[in-house]
C-alpha positions as CSV (number, residue, x, y, z in Angstrom):
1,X,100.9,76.5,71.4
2,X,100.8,79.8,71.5
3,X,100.2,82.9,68.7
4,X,102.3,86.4,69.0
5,X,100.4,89.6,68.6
6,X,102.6,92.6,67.5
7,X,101.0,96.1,67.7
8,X,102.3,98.7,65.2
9,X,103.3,101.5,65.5
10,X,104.6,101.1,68.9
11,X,106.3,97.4,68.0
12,X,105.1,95.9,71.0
13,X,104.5,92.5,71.4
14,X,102.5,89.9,73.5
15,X,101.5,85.8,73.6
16,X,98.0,84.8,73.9
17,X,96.3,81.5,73.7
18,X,94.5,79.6,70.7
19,X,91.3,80.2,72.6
20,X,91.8,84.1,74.2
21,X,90.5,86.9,73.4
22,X,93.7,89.5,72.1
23,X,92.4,91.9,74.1
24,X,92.2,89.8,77.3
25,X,95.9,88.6,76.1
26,X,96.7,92.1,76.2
27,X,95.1,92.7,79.6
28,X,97.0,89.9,81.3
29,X,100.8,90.8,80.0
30,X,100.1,94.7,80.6
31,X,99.7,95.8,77.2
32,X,97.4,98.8,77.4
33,X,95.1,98.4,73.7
34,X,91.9,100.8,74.0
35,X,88.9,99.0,75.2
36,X,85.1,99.9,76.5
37,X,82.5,97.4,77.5
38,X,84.8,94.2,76.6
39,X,81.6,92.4,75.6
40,X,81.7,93.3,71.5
41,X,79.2,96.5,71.9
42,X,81.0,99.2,71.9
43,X,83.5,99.4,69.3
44,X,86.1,101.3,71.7
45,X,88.5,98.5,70.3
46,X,88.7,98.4,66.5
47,X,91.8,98.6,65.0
48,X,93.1,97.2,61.8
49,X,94.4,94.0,61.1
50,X,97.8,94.0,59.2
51,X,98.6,90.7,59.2
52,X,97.4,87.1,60.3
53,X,93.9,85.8,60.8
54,X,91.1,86.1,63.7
55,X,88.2,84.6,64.0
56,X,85.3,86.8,66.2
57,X,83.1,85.8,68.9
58,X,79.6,87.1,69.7
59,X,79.4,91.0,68.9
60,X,77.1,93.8,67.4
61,X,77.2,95.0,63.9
62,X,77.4,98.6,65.2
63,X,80.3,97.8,67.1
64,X,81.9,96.1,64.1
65,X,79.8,96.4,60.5
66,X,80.6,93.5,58.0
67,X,81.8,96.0,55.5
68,X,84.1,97.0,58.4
69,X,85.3,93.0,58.8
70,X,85.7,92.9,55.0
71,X,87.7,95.8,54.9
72,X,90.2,94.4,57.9
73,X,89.4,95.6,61.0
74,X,88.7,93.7,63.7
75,X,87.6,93.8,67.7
76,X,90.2,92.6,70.1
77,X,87.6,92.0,72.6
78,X,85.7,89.6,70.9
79,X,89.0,88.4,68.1
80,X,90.9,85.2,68.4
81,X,93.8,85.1,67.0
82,X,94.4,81.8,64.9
83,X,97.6,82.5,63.9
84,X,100.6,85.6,64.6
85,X,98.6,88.7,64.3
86,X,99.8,92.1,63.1
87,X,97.5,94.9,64.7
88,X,97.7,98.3,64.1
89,X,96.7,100.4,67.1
90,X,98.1,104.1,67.8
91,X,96.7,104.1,71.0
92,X,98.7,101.5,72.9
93,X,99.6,102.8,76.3
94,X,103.8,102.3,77.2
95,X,104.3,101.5,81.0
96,X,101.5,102.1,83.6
97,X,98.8,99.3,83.3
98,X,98.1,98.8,87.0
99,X,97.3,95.3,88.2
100,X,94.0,94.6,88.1
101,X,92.5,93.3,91.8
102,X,89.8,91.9,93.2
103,X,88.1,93.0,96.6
104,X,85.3,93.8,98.8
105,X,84.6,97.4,99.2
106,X,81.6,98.5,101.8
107,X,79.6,101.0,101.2
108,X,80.2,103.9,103.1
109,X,77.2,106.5,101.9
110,X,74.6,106.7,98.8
111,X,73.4,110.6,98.0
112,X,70.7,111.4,95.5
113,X,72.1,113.8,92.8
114,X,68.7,113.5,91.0
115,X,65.8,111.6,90.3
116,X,67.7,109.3,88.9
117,X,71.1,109.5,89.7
118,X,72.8,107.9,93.0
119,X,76.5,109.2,94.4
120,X,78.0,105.7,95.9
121,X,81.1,106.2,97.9
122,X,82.8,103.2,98.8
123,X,85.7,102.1,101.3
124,X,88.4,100.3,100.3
125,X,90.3,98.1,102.4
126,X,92.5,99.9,104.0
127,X,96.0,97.5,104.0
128,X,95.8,97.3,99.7
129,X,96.5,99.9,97.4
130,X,94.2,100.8,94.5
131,X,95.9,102.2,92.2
132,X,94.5,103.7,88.9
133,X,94.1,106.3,86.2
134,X,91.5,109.1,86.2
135,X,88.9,108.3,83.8
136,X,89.0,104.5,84.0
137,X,86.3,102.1,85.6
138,X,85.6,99.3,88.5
139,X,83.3,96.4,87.8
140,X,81.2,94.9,90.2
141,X,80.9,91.0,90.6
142,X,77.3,90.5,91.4
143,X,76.3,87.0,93.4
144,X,75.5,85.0,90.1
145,X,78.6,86.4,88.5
146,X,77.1,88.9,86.2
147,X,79.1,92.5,86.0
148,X,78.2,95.9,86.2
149,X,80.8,98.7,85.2
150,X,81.0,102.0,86.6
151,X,83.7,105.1,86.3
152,X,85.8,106.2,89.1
153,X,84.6,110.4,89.9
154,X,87.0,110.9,91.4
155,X,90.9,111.1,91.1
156,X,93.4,108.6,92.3
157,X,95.4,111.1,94.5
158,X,91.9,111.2,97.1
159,X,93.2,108.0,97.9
160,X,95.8,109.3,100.3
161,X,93.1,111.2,102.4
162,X,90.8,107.6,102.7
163,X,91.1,104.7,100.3
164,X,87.6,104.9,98.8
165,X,86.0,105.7,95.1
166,X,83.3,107.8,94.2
167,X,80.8,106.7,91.3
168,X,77.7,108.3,89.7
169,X,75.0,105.4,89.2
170,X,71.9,106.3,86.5
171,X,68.7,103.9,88.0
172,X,68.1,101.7,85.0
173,X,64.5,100.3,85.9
174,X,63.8,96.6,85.7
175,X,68.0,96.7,86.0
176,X,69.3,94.0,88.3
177,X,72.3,96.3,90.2
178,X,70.4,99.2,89.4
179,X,67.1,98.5,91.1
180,X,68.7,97.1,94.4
181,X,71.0,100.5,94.4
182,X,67.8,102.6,94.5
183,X,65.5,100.3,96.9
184,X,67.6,98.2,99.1
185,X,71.1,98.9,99.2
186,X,72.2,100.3,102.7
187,X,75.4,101.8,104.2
188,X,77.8,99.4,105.5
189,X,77.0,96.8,102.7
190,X,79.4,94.8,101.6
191,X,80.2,94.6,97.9
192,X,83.0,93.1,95.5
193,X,84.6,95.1,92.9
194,X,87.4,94.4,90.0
195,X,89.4,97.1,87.9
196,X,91.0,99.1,87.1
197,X,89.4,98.8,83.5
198,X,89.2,100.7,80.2
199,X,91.7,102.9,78.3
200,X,90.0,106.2,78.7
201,X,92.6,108.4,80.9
202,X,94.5,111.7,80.0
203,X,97.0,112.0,78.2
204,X,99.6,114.0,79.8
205,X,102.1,113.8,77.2
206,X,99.8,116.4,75.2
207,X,99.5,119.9,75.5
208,X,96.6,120.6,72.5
209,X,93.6,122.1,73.8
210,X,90.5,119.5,75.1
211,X,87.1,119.2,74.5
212,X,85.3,117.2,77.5
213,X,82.4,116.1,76.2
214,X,79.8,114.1,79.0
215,X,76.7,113.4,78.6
216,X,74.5,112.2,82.2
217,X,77.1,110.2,84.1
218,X,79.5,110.2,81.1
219,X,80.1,113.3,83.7
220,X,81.8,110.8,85.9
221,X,85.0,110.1,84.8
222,X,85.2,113.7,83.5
223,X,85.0,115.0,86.9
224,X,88.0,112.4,87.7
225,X,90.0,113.8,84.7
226,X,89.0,117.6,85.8
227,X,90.2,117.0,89.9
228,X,93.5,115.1,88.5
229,X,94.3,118.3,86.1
230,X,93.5,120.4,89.3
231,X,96.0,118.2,91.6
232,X,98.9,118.4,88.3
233,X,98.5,121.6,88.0
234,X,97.8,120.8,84.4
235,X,97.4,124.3,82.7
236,X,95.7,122.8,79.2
237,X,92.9,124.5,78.0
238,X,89.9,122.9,78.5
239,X,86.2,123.1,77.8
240,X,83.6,120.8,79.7
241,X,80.7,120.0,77.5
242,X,78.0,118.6,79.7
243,X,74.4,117.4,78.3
244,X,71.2,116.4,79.5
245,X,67.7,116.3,78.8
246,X,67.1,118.7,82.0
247,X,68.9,121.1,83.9
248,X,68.3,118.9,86.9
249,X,70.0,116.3,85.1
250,X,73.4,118.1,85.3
251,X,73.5,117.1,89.2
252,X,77.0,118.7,89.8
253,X,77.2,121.7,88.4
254,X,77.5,123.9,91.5
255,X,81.0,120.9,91.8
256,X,81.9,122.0,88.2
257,X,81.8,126.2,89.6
258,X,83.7,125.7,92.2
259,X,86.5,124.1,90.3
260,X,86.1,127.3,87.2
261,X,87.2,130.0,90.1
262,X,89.8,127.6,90.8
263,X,91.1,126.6,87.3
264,X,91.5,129.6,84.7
265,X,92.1,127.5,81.6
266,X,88.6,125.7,82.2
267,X,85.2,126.6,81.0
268,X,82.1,125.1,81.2
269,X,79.3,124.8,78.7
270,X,76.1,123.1,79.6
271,X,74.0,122.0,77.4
272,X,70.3,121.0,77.8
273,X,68.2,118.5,75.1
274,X,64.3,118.9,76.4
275,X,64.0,122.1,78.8
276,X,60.3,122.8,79.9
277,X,59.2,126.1,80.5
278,X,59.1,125.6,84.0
279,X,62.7,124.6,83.8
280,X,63.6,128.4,83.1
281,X,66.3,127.6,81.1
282,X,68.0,130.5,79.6
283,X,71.7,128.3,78.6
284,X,72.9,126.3,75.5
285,X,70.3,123.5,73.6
286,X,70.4,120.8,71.4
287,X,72.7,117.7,71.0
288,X,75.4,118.3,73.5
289,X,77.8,116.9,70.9
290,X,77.0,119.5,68.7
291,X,77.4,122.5,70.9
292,X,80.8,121.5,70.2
293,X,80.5,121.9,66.8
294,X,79.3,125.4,66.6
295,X,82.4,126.5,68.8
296,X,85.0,124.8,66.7
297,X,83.8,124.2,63.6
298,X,88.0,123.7,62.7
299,X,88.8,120.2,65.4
300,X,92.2,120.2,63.5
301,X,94.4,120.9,66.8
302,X,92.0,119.4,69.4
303,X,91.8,116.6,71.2
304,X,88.8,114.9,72.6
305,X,87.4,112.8,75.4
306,X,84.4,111.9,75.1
307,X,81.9,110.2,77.9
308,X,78.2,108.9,78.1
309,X,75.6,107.2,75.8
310,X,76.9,105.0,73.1
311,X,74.8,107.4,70.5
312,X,76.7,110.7,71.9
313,X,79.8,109.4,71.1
314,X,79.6,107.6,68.0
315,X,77.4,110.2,66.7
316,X,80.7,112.5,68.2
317,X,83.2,110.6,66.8
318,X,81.7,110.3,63.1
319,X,81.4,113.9,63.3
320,X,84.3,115.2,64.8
321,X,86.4,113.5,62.4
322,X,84.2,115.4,59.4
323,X,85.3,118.3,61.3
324,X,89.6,118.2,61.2
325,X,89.8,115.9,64.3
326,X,92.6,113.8,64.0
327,X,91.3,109.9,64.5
328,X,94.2,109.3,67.6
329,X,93.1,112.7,69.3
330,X,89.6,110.9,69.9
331,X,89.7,109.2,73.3
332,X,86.0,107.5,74.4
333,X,83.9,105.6,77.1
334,X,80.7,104.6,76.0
335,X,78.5,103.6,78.7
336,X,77.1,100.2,77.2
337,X,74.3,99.2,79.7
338,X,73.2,95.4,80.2
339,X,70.5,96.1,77.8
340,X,73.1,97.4,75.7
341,X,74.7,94.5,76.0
342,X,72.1,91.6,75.1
């Protein structure tokens, strides 16, 4: 037996089964619903039941608050449906969902940006196609099945130079992938990856003016979204917001200048928490994710994608919305770590 979930607006519909997750349902039949960690920690995929019931798994009260539960919303991630379910979800994606895969990748180099950030490229087998939005994420299957998820930084059309993905790896210490990454890993290692994940991709059907808010290597899947406008020709006005605690911790900004004398509609504001003297920092401080804030006070006609620490963006989101932004013109990836997680 199985349960149908509608999504409203969009009308669309899918099956799942009386013990699957809606979201994995989803996943499985193409149906694009917005999603982050898929592990109950983010939030990312909230949306309102209409009608029907669902019972949750295993999640975090900040991803979903019991005042939230009592008031109807639930997590797709984490939900069960128990009977039909009526969802309502405005950001359903139409056609596109690329199949997810499965496969080794080796890697082919590993470049400090910083202290503590590592630049893995990796090649993909050559005879498959990886196909996949800019802005969305690979897992990796680690030998005792645990997973570890990381944003594409660059944009699917580098594929047709060499089939390989770029991604920006912080060192978590005491962290399982993390530490091996910074220690052991070498080139030529073989690894296995799964995706493409996650509902955070532009929307090309818009032409409102962007905020691109990252914070460390929320910068990631920015740069992805930033190289695929480039390749478009995508003429939007946008503004990249980038924060960290240090100058030194915005690795890519001579990446980011390149690309300004290249791309007239984009400008660049970085944005620094804890500068030292010695840093010599003359630019913008503060919460990254309120630099925003004293530029467009009035988020009315915006739109917004947002990238990094789960406390930039919610602390973005609740904000944002105080400030015009309409609740669909919010698109997010919050990096949950494993710790995150637990």
């Amino acid at each position: 037996m199985t349960f149908t979930i509608t999504v409203q607006p969009s009308g669309r519909t899918f099956t799942a089964e009386p013990d699957e997750a809606m979201l994995a349902a989803g996943i499985r039949q193409g149906i694009g619903l917005p999603y982050g960690c898929k592990d109950g920690a983010c939030g990312s995929c909230k949306c309102k039941l209409l009608s029907g019931t669902v019972e949750h798994g295993a999640h975090q009260a900040k991803a979903l608050s019991a005042e939230e539960e009592a008031a109807g919303y639930v997590l797709t991630c984490c939900g069960v449906a128990k009977t039909d379910v009526v969802l309502e979800s405005r950001q359903v994606t139409e056609a596109g969902a690329f199949p997810i895969k499965k496969m080794p990748v080796r890697v082919a180099s590993l470049e400090r940006a910083s202290h503590d950030v590592m630049v893995l490229k990796l090649q993909l087998p050559a005879s498959d196609t990886f196909q996949y939005h800019a802005g969305q994420y690979v897992e990796f299957i680690l030998r005792d099945g645990d997973r570890r998820s990381y944003s594409m930084a660059n944009a699917p059309h580098t594929q047709a130079q060499a089939p390989g993905i770029e991604l920006h790896l912080r060192h978590m210490p005491g962290g399982k992938f993390t530490d091996h990454v910074f220690t052991n890993m070498k080139e030529k290692e073989i690894l296995r990856i799964e995706g493409p994940y996650g509902s955070f991709f532009l929307r090309e059907d818009s032409d409102k003016p962007m905020v691109l808010l990252a914070s460390g290597t929320g910068f990631a899947p920015i740069k992805a979204i930033i190289e695929h406008m480039r390749f478009k020709g995508i003429q939007r006005p946008a503004t990249l917001y980038w924060g960290g605690r240090r100058p030194a911790d915005l690795y890519q900004s001579a990446w980011i200048e390149a690309q300004l004398a290249e791309m007239p509609n984009l400008t660049y504001v970085p944005v620094v928490s804890d500068a030292l003297p010695e840093d010599a920092w003359t630019g913008r401080t503060g919460f990254v994710h309120r630099a925003v804030l004293e530029d467009h006070p009035d988020l009315s006609g915006y739109e917004v994608y947002a990238c990094g620490a789960p406390i930039v963006v919610e602390s973005a989101q609740r904000d944002y919305k105080a400030a015009g932004l309409p609740e669909e013109a919010f698109f997010a990836d919050s990096f949950t770590s494993a710790a995150d997680k637990a």
